[in-house]
matplotlib code that plots the C-alpha trace (Angstrom):
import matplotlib.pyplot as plt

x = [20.4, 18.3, 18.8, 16.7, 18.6, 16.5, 17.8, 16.3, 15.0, 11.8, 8.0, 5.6, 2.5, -0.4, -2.3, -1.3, -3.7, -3.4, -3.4, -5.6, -4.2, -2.0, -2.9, -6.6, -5.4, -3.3, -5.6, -8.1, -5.9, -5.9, -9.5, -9.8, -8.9, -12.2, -14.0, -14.0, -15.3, -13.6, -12.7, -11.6, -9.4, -9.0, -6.6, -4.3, -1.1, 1.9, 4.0, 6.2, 4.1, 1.6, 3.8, 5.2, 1.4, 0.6, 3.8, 2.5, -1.1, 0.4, 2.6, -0.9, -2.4, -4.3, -4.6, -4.4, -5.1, -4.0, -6.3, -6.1, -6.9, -8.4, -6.9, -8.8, -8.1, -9.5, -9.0, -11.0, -8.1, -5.5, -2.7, -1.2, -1.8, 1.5, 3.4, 6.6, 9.8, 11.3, 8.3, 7.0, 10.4, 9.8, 6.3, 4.6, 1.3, 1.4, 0.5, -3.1, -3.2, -3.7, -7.4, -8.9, -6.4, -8.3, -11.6, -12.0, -9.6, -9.3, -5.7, -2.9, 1.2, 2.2, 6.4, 6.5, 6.4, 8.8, 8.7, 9.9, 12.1, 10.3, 9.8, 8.6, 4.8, 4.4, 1.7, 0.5, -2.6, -3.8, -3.2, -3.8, -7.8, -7.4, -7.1, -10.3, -11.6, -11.2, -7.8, -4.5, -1.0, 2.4, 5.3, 8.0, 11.1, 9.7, 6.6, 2.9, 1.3, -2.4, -5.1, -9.0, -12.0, -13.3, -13.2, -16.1, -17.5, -16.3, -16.4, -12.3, -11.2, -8.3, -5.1, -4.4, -6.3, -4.2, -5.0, -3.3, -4.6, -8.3, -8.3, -6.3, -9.4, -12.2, -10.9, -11.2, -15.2, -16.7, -16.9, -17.0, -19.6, -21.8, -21.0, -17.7, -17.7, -14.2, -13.9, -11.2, -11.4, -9.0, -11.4, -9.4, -10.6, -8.4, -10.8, -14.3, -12.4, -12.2, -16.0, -17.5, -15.0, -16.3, -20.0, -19.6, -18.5, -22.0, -20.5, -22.3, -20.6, -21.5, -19.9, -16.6, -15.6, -15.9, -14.4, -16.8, -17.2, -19.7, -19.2, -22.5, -21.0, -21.7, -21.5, -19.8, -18.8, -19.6, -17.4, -17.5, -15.5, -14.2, -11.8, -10.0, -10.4, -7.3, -4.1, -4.5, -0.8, 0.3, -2.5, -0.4, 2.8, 1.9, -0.2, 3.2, 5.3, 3.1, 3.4, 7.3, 7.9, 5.2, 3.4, 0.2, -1.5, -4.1, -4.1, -7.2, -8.6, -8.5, -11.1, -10.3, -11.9, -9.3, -6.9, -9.2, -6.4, -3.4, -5.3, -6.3, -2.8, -1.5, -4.3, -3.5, 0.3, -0.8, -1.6, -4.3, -5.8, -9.3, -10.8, -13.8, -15.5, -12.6, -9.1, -7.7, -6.3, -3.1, -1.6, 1.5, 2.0, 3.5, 3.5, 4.5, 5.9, 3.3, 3.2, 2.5, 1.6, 0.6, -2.0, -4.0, -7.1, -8.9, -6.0, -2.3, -1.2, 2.3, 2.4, 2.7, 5.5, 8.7, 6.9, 5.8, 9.1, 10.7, 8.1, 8.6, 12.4, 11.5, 8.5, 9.5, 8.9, 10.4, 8.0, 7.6, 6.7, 6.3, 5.9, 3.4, 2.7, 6.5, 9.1, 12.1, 10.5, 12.7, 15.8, 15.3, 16.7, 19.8, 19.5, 17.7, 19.9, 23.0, 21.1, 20.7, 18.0, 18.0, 16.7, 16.9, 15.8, 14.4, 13.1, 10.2, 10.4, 11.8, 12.7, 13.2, 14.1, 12.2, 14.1, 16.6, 17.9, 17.9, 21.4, 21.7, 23.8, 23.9, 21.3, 19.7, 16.5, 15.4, 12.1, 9.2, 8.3, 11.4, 11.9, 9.2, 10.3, 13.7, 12.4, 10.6, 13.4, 15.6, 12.7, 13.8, 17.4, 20.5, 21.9, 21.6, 20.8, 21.0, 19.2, 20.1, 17.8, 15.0, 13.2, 11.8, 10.6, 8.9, 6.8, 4.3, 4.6, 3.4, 5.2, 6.8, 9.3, 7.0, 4.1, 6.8, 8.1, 4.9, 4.4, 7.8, 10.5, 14.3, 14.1, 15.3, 15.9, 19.3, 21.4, 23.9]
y = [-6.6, -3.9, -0.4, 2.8, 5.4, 8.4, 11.8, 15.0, 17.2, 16.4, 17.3, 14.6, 14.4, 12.3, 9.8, 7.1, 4.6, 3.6, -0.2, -1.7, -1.3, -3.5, -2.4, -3.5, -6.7, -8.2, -9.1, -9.9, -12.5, -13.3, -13.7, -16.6, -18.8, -18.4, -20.7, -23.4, -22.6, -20.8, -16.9, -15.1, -11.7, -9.4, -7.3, -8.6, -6.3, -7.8, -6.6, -8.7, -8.4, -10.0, -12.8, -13.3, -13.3, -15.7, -18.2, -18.2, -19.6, -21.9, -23.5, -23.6, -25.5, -23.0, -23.9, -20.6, -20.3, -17.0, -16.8, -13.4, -10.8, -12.9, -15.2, -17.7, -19.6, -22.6, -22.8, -26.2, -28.8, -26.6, -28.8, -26.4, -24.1, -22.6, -19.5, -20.0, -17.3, -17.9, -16.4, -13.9, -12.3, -10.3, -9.2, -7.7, -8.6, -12.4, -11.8, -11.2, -15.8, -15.6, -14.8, -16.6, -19.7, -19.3, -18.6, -21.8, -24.3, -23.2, -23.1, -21.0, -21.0, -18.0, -16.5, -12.8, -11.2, -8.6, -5.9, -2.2, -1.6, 1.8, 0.9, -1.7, -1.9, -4.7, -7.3, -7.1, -5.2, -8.2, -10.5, -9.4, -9.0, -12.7, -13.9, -11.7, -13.9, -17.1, -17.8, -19.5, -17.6, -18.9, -17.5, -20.0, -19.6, -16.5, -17.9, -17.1, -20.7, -20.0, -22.7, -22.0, -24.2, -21.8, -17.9, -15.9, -12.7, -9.6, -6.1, -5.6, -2.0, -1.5, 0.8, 2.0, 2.6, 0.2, -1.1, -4.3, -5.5, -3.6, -6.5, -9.6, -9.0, -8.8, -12.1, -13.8, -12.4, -13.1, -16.6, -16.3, -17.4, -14.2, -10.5, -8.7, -5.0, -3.9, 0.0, 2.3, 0.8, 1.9, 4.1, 3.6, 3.4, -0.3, -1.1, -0.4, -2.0, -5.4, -5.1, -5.3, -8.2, -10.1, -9.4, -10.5, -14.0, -13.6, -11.8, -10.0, -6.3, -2.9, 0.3, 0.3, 3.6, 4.5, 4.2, 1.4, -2.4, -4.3, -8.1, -10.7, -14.2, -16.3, -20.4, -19.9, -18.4, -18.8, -18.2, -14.5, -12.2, -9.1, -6.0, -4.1, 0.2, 1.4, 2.6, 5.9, 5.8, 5.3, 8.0, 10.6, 9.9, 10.6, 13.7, 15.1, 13.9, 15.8, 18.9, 18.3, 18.4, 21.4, 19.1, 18.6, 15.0, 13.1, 10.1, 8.0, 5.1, 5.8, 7.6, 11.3, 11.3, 9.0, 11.3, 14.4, 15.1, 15.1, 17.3, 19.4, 20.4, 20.5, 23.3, 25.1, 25.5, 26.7, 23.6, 22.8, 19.7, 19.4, 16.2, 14.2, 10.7, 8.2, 10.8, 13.6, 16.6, 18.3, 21.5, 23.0, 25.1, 27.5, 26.4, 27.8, 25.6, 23.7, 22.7, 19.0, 16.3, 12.8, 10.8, 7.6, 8.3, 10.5, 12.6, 12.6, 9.4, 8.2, 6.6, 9.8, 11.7, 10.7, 11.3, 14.9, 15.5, 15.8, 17.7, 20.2, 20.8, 22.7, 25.0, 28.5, 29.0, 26.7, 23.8, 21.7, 17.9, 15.9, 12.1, 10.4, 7.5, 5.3, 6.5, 5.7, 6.9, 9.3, 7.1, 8.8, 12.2, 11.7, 10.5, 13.8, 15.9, 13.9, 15.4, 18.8, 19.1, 21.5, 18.9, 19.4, 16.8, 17.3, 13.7, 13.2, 16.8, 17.8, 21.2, 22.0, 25.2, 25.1, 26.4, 23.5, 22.2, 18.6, 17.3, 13.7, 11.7, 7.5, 7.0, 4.1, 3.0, 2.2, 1.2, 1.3, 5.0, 6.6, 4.8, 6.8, 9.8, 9.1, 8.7, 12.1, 13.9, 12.4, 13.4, 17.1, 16.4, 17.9, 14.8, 10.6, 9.6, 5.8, 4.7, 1.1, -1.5, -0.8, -4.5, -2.0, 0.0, -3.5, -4.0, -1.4, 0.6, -1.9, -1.2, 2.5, 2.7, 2.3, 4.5, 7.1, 6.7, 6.5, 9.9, 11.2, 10.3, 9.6, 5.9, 2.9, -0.7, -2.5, -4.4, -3.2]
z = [-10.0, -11.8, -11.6, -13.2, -15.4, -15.5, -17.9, -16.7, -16.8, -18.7, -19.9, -19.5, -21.6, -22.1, -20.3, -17.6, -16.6, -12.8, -11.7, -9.4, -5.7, -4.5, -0.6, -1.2, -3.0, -0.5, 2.3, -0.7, -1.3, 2.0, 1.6, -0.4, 1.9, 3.8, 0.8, -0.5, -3.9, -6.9, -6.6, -9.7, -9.5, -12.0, -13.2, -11.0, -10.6, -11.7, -8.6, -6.2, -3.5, -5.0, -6.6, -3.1, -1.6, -4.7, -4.1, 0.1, -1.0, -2.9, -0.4, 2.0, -1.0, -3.1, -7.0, -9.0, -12.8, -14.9, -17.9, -19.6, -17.0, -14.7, -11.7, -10.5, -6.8, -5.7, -1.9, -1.6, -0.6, 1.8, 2.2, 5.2, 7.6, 8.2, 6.7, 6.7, 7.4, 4.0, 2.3, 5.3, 6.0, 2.7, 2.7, 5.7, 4.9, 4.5, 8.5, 7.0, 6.2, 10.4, 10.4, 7.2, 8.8, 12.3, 10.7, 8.6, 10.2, 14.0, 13.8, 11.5, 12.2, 10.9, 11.0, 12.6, 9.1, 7.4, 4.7, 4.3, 7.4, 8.0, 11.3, 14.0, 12.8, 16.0, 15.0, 18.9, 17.9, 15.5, 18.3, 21.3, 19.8, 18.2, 21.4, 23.3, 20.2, 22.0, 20.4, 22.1, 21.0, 21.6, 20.3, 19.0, 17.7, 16.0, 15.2, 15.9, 16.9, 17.1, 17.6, 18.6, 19.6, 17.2, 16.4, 18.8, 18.1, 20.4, 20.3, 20.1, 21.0, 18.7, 20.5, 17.1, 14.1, 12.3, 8.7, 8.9, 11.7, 10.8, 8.2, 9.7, 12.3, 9.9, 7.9, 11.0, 11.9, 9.3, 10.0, 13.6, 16.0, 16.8, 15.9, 15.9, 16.6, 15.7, 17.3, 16.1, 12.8, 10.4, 7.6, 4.5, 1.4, 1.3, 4.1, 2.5, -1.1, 1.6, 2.8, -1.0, -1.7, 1.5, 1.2, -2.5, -1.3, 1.0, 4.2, 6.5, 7.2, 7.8, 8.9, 6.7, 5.9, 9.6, 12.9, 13.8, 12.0, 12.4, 11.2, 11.7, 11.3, 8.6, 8.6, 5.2, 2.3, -1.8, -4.8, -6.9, -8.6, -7.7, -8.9, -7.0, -6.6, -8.2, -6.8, -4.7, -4.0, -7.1, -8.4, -6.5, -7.4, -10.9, -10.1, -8.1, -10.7, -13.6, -10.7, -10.7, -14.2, -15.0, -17.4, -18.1, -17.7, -17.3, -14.2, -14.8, -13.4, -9.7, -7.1, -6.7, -2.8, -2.1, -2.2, -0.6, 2.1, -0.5, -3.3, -0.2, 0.2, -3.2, -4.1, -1.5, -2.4, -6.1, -7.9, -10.9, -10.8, -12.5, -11.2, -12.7, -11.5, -12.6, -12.5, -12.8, -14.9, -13.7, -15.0, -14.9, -11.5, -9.4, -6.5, -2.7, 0.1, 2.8, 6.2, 6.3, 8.8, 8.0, 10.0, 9.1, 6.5, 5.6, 6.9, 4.6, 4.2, 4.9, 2.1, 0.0, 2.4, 0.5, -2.7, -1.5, -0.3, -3.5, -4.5, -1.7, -2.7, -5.4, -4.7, -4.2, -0.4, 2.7, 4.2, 7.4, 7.2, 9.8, 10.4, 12.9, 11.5, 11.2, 13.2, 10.4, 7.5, 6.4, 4.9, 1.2, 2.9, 2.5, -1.0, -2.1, -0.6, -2.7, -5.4, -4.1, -1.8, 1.2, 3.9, 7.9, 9.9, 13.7, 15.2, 13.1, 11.7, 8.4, 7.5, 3.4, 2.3, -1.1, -4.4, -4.9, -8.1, -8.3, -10.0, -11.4, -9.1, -7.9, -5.4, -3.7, -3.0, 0.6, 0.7, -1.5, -1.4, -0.9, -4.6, -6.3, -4.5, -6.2, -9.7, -9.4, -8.8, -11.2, -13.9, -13.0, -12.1, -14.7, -16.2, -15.4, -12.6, -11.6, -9.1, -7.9, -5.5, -7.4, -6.2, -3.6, -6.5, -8.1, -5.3, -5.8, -9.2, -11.7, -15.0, -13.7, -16.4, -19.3, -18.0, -17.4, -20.7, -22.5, -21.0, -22.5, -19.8, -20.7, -18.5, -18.6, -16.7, -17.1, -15.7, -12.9]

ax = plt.figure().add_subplot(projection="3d")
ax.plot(x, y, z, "-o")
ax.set_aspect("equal")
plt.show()
């Protein structure tokens, strides 16, 4: 198994270049099983999310071709139309094969998926509107068994802004019968990157971005090619990381207004960041604590919590933080204060002090984010830190270790 070994403290220079986002890739993937003509995807990132996404199509009969920095999928002879536990109990979002499955052959069986246990995330949302769609769900033996006489449009009043099932439901409308009007959309930016890859296979939506989504069925879809926005959660780890470590760099190839809410906060506790069209400039910082609350876009994303976390250890005044989004995502907690962070937790509260001193110590990853929150303060911590069950780590920082240590960081992979 892998593990990170990170020296601190450390200066960071230079430039890192931001991937393209794995959260707007994945139902995107998804999405190309609603044709039947080729789909090419570039710039791919080489994560295992999207491997495991890439190994589910495959078992449903999808022929993928790498050539450079293009993927190509050819969903023209789907073999099956089931999911199976063995390659949904590690990725959450292979739910998102239910609506392109129900869309384009009336009928999908689909294992109650798994992922990051931050929390119970229930899938109820995504089917409870399936079926105001004129769907039939049975659950067996921990499997959704949905069949249609085929997908109608409805206007679907979602309980919950939620992203996942936002998408699942828009894969499914766009071939449906009639219009879908999907209210309490989910507005992020993920959302809108899923619109301009559907209308460039020849879908019919308006109204991403807000609250509202309007989907006019089609009879089918063409072929295109598409690239993804780039990683805004990934962007902001590397903006608190050059924060962290007092350094000036540059984060490029992302949309600044993605991250309005997180930049928001961040300049009002003392921090530079210059931003332009494509990125962003940050500058070494003083920087005072915050009182933070996260809440689906454009508000703080959870997302960004553990990472900010760390970052709140160190400023020079105490902070509040709050959680509204998962109810168990605060398992890094206890790994940062093992190395010296000043962390009170209240229910979904946390209480820092501010003014800590990271020191290096063995620490574990729990889930995805609470991974980059680790790595950041190991960049600032006295001494090595090793940092074990990194796979969390691989399944959304494409490459970490070498952008950090392109940018000067002490890191390095091995072997436990």
């Amino acid at each position: 198994m892998d593990r990170l070994l990170v020296k601190g403290p450390t200066k960071l220079e230079g430039t890192v270049e931001i991937s393209c986002s794995k959260n707007a890739y994945l139902p995107i993937l998804a999405g190309v099983l609603l044709t039947m003509e080729p789909v090419v995807l570039v710039d791919l990132p080489k994560l295992r999310d999207v491997k495991t996404m890439n190994k589910l199509l495959a078992e449903l009969g999808v022929v993928i071709t790498y050539e450079g920095n293009k993927t190509t999928y050819d969903s023209s002879n789907i073999t099956s139309c089931e999911a199976t536990y063995e390659l949904v109990k590690t990725m959450r979002a292979s739910i998102l094969v239910l609506g392109p499955l129900l869309a384009r052959f009336q009928k999908a069986t689909v294992s109650l998926p798994g992922g990051c246990a931050i929390g119970a995330r229930p899938v109820d949302i995504h089917l409870r509107n399936f079926e105001r769609m004129g769907v039939e769900i049975e659950l067996d033996s921990g499997n959704v068994v949905a069949k249609t006489a085929g997908l109608e449009g409805h206007e679907l009043n979602l309980s919950f802004a939620s992203v996942g099932a936002t998408e699942n439901l828009m894969l499914g409308a766009v071939l449906a019968k009639g219009t879908t009007i999907i209210k309490n959309a989910a507005r992020e930016p993920e959302i809108i990157d899923l619109a301009n890859f559907l209308t460039t296979l020849g879908a019919k939506v308006s109204g991403e971005g807000t609250n509202e989504i309007t989907i006019d069925g089609v009879e089918k879809l063409h072929g295109g090619e598409y690239r993804a926005i780039g990683d805004r959660i990934e962007a902001a780890t590397y903006v608190i990381a050059g924060l962290i470590t007092k350094s000036e760099i540059e984060v490029t190839n992302f949309i600044p207004e993605h991250l309005g809410a997180v930049f928001s906060i961040l300049e009002g506790m003392g921090a530079k960041i210059e931003r332009g069209e494509n990125g962003v400039r940050v500058f070494p910082s003083t920087l005072t604590g915050a009182t933070i609350d996260t809440a689906p876009y454009p508000g703080f994303p959870t997302d960004v919590q553990a990472q900010m976390m760390t970052l709140l250890g160190v400023v020079s005044s105490s902070s509040v933080l709050t959680e509204h989004i998962f109810e168990n995502r605060f398992m890094h907690v206890p790994e940062l204060n093992r190395m010296g962070a000043k962390i009170a937790l209240n229910g979904s509260v946390a209480m820092l002090e501010g003014k800590c001193s990271y020191k290096a110590a063995p620490v574990m990853c729990t889930d995805l984010r609470a991974s980059a929150a680790l790595v950041l303060a190991a960049l600032v911590a006295e001494g090595e830190t090793e940092i074990r069950r990194i796979y969390h780590l691989d399944r959304g920082y494409e490459h970490l270790e070498k952008k950090l240590s392109a940018l000067g960081a002490n890191i390095k992979r091995s072997r436990e």
